[in-house]
C-alpha positions in Angstrom: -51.6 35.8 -58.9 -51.8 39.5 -60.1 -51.7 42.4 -58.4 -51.3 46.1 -58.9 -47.4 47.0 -59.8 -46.8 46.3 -57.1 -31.4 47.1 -48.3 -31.4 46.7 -45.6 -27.7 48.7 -45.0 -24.7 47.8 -42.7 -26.2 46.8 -39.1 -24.5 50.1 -37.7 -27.4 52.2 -40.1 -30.7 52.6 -39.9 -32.8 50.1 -42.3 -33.7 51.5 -45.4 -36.5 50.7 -48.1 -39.8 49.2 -47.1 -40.6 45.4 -45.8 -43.7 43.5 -45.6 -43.6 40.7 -42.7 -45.8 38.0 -42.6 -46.3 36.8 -38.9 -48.0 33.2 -38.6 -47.6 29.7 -37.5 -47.5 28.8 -33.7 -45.9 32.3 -33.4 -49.3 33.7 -33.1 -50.1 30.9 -30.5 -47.2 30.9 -28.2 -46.8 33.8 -26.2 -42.8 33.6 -26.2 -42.4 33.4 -29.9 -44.9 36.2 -30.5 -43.2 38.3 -28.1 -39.2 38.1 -29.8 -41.1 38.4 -33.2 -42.9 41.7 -32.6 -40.1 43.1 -30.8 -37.7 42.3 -33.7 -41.0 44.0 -36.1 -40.7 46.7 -33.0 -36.7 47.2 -33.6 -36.5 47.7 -36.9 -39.7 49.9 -37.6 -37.7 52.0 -34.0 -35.2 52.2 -36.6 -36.6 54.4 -39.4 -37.4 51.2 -41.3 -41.1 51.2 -43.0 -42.7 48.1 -42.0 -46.1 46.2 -42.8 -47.4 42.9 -41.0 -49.6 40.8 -42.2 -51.5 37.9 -40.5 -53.4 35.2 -40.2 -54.4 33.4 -37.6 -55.8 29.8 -38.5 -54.9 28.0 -34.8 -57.1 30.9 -33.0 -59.9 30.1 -35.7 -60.0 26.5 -34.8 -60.0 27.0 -30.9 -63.0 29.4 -31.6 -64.8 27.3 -34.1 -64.6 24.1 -31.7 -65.9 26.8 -28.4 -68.8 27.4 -30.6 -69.3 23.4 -31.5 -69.2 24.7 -35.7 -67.1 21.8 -37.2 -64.0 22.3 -38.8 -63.6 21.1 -42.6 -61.0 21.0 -44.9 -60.1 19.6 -47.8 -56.6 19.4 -49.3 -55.2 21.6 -46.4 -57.5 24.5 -47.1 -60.4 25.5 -45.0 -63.7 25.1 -46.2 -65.7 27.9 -45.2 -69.2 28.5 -45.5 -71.7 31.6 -44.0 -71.2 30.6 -40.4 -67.3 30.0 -40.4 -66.9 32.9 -42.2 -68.7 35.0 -39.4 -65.9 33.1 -37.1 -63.5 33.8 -39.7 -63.7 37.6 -39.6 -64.2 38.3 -36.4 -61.6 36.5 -35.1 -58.6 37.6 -37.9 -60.0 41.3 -37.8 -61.3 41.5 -34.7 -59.2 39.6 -31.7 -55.6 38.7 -33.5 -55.6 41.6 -35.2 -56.3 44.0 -32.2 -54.2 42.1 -29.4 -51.3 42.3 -32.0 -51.6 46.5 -32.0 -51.8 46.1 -28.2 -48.8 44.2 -27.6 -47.4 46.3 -30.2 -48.2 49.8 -28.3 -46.4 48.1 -25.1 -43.2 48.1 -27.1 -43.6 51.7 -27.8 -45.2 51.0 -31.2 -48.1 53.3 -32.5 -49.8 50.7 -35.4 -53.2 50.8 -37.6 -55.0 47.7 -37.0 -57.2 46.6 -40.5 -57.9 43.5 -42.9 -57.4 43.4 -46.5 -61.3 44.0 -47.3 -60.7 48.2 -46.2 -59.6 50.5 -48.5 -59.8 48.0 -51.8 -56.0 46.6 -50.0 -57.2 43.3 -51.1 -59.5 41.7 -53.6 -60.0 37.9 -54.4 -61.9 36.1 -56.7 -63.6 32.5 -55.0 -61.5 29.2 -55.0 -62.0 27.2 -57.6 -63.4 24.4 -56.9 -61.1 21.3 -56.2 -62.8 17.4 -57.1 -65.7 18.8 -56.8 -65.4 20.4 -53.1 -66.8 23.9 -53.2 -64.6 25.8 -50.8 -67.2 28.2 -49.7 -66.1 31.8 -49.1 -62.0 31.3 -49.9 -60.4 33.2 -51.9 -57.6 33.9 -54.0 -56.1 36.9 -54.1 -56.4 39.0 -57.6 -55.3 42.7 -56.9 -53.6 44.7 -54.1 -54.6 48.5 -53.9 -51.6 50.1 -52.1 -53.7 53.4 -51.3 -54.5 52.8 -47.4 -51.7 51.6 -46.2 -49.6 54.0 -48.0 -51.4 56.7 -46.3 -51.2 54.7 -42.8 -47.1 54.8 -43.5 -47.0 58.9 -44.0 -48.8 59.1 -40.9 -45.9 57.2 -39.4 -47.9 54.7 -38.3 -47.1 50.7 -38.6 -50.2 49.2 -40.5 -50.7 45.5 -39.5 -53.0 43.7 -42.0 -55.9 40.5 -41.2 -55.9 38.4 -44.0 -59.5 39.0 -45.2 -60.1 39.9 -48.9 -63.3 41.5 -51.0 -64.9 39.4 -53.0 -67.3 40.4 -56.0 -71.1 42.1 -54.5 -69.2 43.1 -51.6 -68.5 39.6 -49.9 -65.8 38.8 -47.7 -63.2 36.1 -48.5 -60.8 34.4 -46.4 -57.8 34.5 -48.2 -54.3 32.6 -47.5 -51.8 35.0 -45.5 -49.1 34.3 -47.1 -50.5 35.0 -50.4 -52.0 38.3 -49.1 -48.3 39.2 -47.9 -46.6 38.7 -51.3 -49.7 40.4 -53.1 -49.2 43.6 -50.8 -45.5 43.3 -50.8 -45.5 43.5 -54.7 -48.3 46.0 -54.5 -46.1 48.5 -52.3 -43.6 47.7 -54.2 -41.4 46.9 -51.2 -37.7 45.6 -51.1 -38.1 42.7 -49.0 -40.5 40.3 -47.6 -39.8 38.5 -44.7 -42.0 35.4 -43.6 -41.2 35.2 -39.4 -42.1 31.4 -38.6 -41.8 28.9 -36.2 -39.4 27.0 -38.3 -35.6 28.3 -39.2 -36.2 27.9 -42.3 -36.9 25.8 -45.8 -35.1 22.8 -44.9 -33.4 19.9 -47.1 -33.9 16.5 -46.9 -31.5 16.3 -44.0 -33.1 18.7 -42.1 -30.7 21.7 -42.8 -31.9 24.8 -43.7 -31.3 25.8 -47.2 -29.7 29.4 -46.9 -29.8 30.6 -50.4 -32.4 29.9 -53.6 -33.2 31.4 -56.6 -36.5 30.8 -58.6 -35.7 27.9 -60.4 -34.8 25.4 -57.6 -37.5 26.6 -55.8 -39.6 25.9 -58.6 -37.7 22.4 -59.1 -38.4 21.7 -55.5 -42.3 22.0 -55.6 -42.7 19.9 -58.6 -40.6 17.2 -57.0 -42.9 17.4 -53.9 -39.6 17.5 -51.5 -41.5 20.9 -50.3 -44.9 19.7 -48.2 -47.6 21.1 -45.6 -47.7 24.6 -45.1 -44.3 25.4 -46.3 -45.5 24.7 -50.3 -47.9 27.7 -50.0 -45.2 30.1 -48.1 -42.2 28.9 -51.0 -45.3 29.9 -54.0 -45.8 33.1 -52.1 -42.2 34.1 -52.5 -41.9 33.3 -56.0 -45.0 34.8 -56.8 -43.4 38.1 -55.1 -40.1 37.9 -56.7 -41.7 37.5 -60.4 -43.7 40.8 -59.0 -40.6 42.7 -58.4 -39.4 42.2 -55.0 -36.1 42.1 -54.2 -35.4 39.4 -51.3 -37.5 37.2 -49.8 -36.5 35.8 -46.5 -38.1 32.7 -43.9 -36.6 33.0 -41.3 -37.0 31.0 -37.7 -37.2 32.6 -34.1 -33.4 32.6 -33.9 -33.6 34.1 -36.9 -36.1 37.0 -36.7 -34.1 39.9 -35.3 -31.4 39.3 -38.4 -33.6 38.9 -40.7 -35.0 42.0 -40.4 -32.0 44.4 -39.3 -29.2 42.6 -41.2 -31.2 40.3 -44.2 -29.4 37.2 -42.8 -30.5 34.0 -41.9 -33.2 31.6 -42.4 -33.6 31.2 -46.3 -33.2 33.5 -48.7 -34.8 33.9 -52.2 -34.1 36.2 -55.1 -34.0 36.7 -58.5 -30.9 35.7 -60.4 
C-alpha cells in the first residue's frame, strides 16, 4: 500500500498526539458494544485528544442486500461487487452507518463531520486485481490518502468519522477494506496511534490468549504460517502496513479493552516497531 507521508501521557493527563480508530465487527451490529465503544471514542476526544473513526459496515450491507433480494457473492472472503451492490454499498456505509454513528455520537455531547473516503481526495484506490480469474467488480485497494479534509475537519474542532468508500480512476466509487482505509489515513495524518476497537480482546495464540505485545517480524511470521485466519489476517496487514508508514503503536483491542486502549494505550495487542 502507499499513501501520502502519511502518547498517550499518564492517565491523570489529557491525551496527547492524534489517533485514528477503526470501529467494525459486530460492534457496529450490537447496540451494547457500539455504545461502550463510542463512549470510550467520546472520552478521550472530551479529553483534548484528536481523534478520527473510520468504518465499515459489511453486516448492515448484507441485511440490506438480502431486504432488496440482490445476492451476496464473495470470493476468498472479499465481496464481489458489481453496479447494483455498489449502489447498496454506498448508500448504506455513507449514508445510514455513517450518519447514525454522528447521531449517537452528538448524544454523548460529541459535535463530528460525517463523510467517506471518496470527499475531498481522503481516499483513492486502484480496482482489485483479479484473483483465479474472479473479477471483483468495483473493490478496491487503497493507493493514496490526501490528509487535506479531515485536517481541516480537526481545526474546526470537530471529530471526522470516515465510511470506507474510495475514488477510483474516471471518477468511480470503490469499496475499499476498512481496515486498510484506517492504516492508509492513519499514516496519511501522520498520527501516533491506531487503535482497531473489535469484538474480540485481541490477536489471540493458539491457546486462545491474547498476544499482548508484537513487533513486525512475528507478526509477519505469523501470517505466513497461516496461525492468523478470517478477518483478523486483513486487520494484522493493516497494522504493519501502518507501522512501516510511520506510526507509532498499533493497538486491537476488545470491549473490555476499548476505554484503555484509548486513554492509557493498554490492553488488547499491541504492535510497534522495534
Amino acid at each position: 500500500m502507499t499513501a501520502d507521508a502519511l502518547e498517550t501521557p499518564a492517565a491523570a493527563k489529557p491525551p496527547r498526539g492524534l489517533t485514528v480508530v477503526k470501529l467494525g465487527g459486530s460492534l457496529l451490529e450490537e447496540k451494547p458494544l457500539r455504545e461502550k465503544a463510542l463512549e470510550a471514542i467520546a472520552a478521550r476526544f472530551t479529553a483534548g485528544g484528536k481523534t478520527v473513526v473510520v468504518h465499515g459496515g459489511g453486516k448492515r450491507i448484507d441485511a440490506t442486500l438480502q431486504a432488496l433480494k440482490i445476492p451476496k457473492k464473495t470470493y476468498r472472503g472479499l465481496r464481489i461487487t458489481d453496479p447494483e451492490t455498489l449502489d447498496v454499498v454506498v448508500s448504506v456505509l455513507s449514508g445510514l452507518v455513517n450518519k447514525s454513528l454522528i447521531a449517537e455520537l452528538r448524544s454523548l455531547g460529541i459535535l463530528a463531520a460525517g463523510l467517506s473516503g471518496a470527499d475531498g481526495d481522503t481516499l483513492w484506490a486502484e480496482f482489485h486485481p483479479r484473483v483465479d480469474g474472479v473479477d471483483f467488480g468495483f473493490v478496491g485497494r487503497v493507493t493514496y490518502s490526501n490528509p487535506r479534509l479531515l485536517n481541516a475537519v480537526l481545526q474546526a474542532g470537530l471529530l471526522p468519522v470516515v465510511a470506507s468508500v474510495a475514488l477510483g480512476r474516471e471518477g468511480t466509487l470503490l469499496n475499499v477494506n476498512a481496515d486498510s482505509a484506517a492504516a492508509a489515513l492513519a499514516s496519511a495524518l501522520r498520527a501516533e496511534t491506531l487503535v482497531f476497537l473489535t469484538d474480540v480482546a485481541g490477536l489471540l495464540d493458539a491457546d486462545g490468549q491474547v498476544v499482548p505485545e508484537l513487533d513486525p517480524a512475528k507478526a509477519w511470521s505469523l501470517i505466513r504460517s497461516g496461525a492468523v485466519g478470517g478477518g483478523m489476517r486483513p486487520k494484522l496487514l493493516a497494522c504493519l502496513d501502518a507501522v512501516h508508514a510511520g506510526v507509532r503503536e498499533v493497538f486491537i483491542a476488545g470491549p473490555a479493552g476499548h476505554a484503555a486502549a484509548l486513554s492509557s494505550r493498554l490492553g488488547g495487542t499491541r504492535l510497534a516497531a522495534v
